[in-house]
C-alpha positions in Angstrom: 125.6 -13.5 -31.3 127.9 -16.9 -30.7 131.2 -16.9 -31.7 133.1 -20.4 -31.9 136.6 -21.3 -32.8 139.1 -23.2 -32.2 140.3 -22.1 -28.8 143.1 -24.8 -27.6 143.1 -23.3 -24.1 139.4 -24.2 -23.5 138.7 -26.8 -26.1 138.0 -29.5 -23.3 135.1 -27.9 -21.8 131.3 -29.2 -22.6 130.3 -27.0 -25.8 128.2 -24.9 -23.6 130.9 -24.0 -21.5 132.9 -23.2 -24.3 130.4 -20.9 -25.9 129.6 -19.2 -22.5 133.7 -18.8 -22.3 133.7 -17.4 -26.3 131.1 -15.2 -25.5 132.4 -13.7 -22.4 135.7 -12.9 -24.2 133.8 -11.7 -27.1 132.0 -9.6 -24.5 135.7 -8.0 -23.0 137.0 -6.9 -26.4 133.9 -4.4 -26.5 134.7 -2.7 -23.5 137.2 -0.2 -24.8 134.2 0.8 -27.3 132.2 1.0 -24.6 134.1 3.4 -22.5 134.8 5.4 -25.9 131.6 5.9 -26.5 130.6 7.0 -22.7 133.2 9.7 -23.2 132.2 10.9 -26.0 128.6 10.4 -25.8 128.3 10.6 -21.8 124.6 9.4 -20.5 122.7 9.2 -24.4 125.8 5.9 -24.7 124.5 4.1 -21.8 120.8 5.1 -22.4 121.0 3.1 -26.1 123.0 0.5 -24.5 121.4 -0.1 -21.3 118.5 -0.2 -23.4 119.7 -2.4 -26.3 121.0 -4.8 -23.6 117.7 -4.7 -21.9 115.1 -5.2 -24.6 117.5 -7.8 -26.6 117.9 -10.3 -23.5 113.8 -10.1 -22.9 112.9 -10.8 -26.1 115.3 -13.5 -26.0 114.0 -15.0 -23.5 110.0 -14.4 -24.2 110.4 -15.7 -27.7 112.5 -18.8 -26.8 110.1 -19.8 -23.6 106.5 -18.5 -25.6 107.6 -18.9 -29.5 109.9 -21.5 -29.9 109.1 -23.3 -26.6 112.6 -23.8 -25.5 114.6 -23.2 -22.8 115.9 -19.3 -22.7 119.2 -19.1 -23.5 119.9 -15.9 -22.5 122.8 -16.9 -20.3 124.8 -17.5 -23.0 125.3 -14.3 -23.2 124.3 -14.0 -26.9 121.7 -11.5 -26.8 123.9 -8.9 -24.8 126.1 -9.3 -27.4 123.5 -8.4 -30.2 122.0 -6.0 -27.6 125.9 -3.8 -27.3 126.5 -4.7 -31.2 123.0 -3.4 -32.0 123.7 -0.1 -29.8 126.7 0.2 -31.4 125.6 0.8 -34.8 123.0 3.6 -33.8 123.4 7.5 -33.4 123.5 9.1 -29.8 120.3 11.1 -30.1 117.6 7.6 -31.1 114.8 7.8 -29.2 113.9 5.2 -26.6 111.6 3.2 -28.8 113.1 2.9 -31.8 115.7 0.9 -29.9 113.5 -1.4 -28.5 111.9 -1.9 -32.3 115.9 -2.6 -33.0 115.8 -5.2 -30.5 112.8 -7.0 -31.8 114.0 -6.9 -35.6 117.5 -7.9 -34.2 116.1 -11.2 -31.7 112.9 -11.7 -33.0 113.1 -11.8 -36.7 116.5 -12.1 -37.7 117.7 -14.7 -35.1 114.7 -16.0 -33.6 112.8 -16.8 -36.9 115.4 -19.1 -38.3 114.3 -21.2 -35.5 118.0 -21.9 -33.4 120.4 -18.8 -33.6 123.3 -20.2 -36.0 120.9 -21.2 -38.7 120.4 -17.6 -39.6 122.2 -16.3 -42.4 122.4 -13.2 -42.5 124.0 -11.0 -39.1 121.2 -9.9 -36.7 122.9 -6.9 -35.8 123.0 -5.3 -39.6 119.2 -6.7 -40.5 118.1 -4.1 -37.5 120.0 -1.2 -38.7 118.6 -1.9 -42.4 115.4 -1.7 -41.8 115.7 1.0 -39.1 117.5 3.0 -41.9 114.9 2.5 -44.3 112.2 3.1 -42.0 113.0 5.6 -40.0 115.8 7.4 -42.4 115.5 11.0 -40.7 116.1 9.8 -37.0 118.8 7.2 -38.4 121.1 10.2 -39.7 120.4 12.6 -37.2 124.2 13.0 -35.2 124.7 14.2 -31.8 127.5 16.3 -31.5 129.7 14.5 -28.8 130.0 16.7 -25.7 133.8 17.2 -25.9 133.2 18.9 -29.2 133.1 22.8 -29.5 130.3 23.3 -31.1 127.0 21.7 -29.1 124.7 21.4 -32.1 123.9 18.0 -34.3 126.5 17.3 -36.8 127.1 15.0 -40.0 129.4 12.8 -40.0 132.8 13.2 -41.5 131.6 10.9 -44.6 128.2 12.7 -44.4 129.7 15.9 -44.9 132.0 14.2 -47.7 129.4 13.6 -49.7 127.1 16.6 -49.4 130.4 18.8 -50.4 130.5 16.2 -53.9 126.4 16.7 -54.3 127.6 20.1 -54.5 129.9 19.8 -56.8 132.4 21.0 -54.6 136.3 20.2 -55.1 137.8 17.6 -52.8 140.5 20.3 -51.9 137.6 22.2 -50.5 135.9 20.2 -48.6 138.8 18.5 -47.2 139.1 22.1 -45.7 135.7 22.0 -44.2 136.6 23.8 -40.7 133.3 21.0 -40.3 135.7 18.0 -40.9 137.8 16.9 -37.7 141.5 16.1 -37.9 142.9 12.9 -38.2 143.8 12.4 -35.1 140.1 13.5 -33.4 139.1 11.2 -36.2 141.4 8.3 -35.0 140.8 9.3 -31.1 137.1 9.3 -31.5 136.1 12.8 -31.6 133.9 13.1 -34.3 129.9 12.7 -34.8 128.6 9.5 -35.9 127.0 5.5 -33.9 128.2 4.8 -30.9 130.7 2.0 -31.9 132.1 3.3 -34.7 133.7 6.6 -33.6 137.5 5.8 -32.0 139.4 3.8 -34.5 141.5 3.5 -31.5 139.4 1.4 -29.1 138.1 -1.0 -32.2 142.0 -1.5 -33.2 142.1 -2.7 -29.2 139.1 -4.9 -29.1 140.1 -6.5 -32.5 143.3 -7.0 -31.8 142.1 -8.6 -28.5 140.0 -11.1 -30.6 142.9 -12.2 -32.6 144.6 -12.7 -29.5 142.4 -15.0 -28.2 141.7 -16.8 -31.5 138.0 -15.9 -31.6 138.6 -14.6 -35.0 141.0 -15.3 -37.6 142.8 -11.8 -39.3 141.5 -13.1 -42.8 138.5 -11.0 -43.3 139.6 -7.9 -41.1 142.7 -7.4 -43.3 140.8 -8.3 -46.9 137.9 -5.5 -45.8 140.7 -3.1 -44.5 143.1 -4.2 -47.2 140.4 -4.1 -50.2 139.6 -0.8 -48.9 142.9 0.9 -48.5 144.4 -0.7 -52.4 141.7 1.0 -54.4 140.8 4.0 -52.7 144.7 4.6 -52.8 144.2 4.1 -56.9 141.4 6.3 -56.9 142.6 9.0 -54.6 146.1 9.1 -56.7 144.4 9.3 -60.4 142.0 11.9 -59.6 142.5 13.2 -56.4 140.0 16.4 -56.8 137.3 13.8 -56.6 138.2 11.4 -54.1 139.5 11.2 -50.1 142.7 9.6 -49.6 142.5 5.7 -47.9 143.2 6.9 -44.5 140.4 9.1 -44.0 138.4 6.1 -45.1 139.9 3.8 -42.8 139.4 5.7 -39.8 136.0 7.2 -40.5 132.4 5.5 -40.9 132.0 1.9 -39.3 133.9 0.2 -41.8 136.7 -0.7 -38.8 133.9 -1.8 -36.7 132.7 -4.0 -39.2 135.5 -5.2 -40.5 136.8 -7.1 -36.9 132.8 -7.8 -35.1 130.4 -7.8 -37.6 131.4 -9.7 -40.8 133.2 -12.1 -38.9 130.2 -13.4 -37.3 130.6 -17.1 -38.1 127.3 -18.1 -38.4 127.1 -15.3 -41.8 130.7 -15.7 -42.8 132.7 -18.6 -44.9 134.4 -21.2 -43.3 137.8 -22.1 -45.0 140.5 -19.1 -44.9 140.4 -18.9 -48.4 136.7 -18.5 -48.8 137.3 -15.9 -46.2 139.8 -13.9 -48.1 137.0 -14.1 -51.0 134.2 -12.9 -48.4 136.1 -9.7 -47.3 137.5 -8.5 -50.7 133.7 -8.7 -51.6 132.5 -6.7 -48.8 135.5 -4.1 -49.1 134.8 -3.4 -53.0 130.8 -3.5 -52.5 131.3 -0.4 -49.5 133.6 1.1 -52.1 131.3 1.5 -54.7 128.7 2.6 -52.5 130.5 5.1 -50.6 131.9 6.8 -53.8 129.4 6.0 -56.7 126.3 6.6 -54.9 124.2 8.7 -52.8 125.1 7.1 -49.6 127.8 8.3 -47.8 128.3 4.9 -46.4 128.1 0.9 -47.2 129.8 -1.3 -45.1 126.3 -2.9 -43.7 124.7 -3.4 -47.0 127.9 -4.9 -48.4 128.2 -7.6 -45.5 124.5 -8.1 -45.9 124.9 -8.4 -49.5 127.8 -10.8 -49.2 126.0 -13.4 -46.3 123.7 -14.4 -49.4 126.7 -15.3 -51.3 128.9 -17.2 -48.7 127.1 -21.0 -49.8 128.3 -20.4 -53.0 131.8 -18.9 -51.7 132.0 -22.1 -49.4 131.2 -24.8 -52.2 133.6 -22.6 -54.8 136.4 -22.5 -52.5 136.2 -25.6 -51.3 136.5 -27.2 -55.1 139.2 -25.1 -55.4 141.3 -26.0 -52.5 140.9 -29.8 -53.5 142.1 -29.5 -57.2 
């Protein structure tokens, strides 16, 4: 995954340089998630990413030299980034090969098959985990408990257990009781099952704040997703609080945080204007709303960014009439 922006520190180098630079920085806001994840997760966190990492830069490089017939450009450091993002979105407990098949969906179809990485639409990194969830569904929602948790066996995750208290027909008031259902701060710390990436609220608040920092990304779609988010599950949670969490729990749980600062701001599957950003992100916070709480999946963040990636030429040609009326 290549990230550009306009970086005044480094905006003389050769536009390889750059994107090597971009990457690399890209590359050091994931650590904190990284070591997160190893804590919680010890050796099954760097099995999937070692793996991820592994799989992702070969198949780089064998379809670019055998497919395409181009140089590999696997030192742009591109592929580890899909490879960590990819491992990132997957439970502790996938088996070996599954990951690999992740790999090949993510570099081989959804980047690859565009023919140059840039021209595809729609994020790498999410186009695995769809059709790894559909696919393998059982193995996708099967949650290691992480080993600083009590109990040892495989748990759902906090939104999991959410909605299999609502299926049923529980009271919000009871399951928010669940002695299943960490605290807050576990929650916010990272102790809790569920991917790899998306467990401490903490070290994604770091890495994203890191990005901002260093002008990779702009805080347009992070705080409409977040912001979306929080406004109308607040509304929700306040008129009928027996039948909905309140926003916090769903800011801090799932991988909408995650999402919100690496994934939907990939650039080559996001608008370009800030407007047309603002539009992007409300679209993706209402669409994992309405999954989360008016269907049968407990979460909906992918699907919505996948969802709103098909809509961002028109979001791009709409805001840009806008802006010059």
């Amino acid at each position: 995954m290549s990230y550009s922006s306009n970086i005044n520190p480094i905006s003389s180098l050769p536009g390889e340089d750059l994107k090597l630079k971009i990457n690399k920085s890209f590359l050091l806001s994931l650590v904190p998630m990284m070591l997160m994840s190893t804590i919680f997760f010890g050796l099954h966190s760097l099995r999937i990413l070692v793996t991820a990492v592994i799989t992702s830069l070969l198949f780089e490089y064998i379809f670019s030299r055998f497919v395409l017939k181009t140089p590999a450009t696997v030192r742009d450091g591109s592929a580890v980034i899909i490879g960590v993002l990819l491992a990132f979105s997957l439970p502790a407990g996938l088996p070996l090969w599954l990951i690999v098949l992740g790999a090949l969906i993510a570099i081989g179809i959804a980047k690859i098959s565009f023919g140059r990485f840039g021209a595809n639409p729609f994020n790498p990194v999410l186009l695995s985990w769809l059709f790894l969830r559909i696919s393998f569904p059982v193995q996708m929602t099967t949650w290691t408990a992480n080993i600083t948790m009590a109990d040892s066996f495989t748990g759902a995750t906090p939104l999991g257990l959410v909605k299999e208290g609502l299926n049923s027909e529980k009271l919000m008031v009871s399951i928010a009781t669940d002695s299943r259902i960490p605290s807050y701060f576990d929650m916010f710390w990272g102790n809790m099952s569920g991917s790899l990436g998306e467990i401490s609220a903490i070290a994604i608040l770091i890495g994203g704040i890191y990005l901002l920092w260093k002008k990779i990304i702009t805080w347009h779609i992070p705080v409409a997703i977040l912001g979306t988010l929080f406004i109308f599950e607040s509304l929700f949670w306040l008129l009928a609080p027996g039948s909905f969490m309140d926003p916090i729990f769903h800011l801090i749980t799932g991988g909408v945080m995650l999402a919100a600062f690496f994934l939907a701001t990939n650039p080559h599957g996001s608008p370009s204007s800030h407007t047309a950003k603002l539009l992007f992100g409300t679209g993706v916070g209402l669409i994992t709303i309405l999954i989360r709480n008016f269907t049968l999946l407990p979460e909906g963040v992918a699907i919505a960014i996948l969802i709103m990636n098909g809509f961002v030429p028109f979001i791009n040609k709409r805001s840009k009439k806008s802006e010059t009326v």
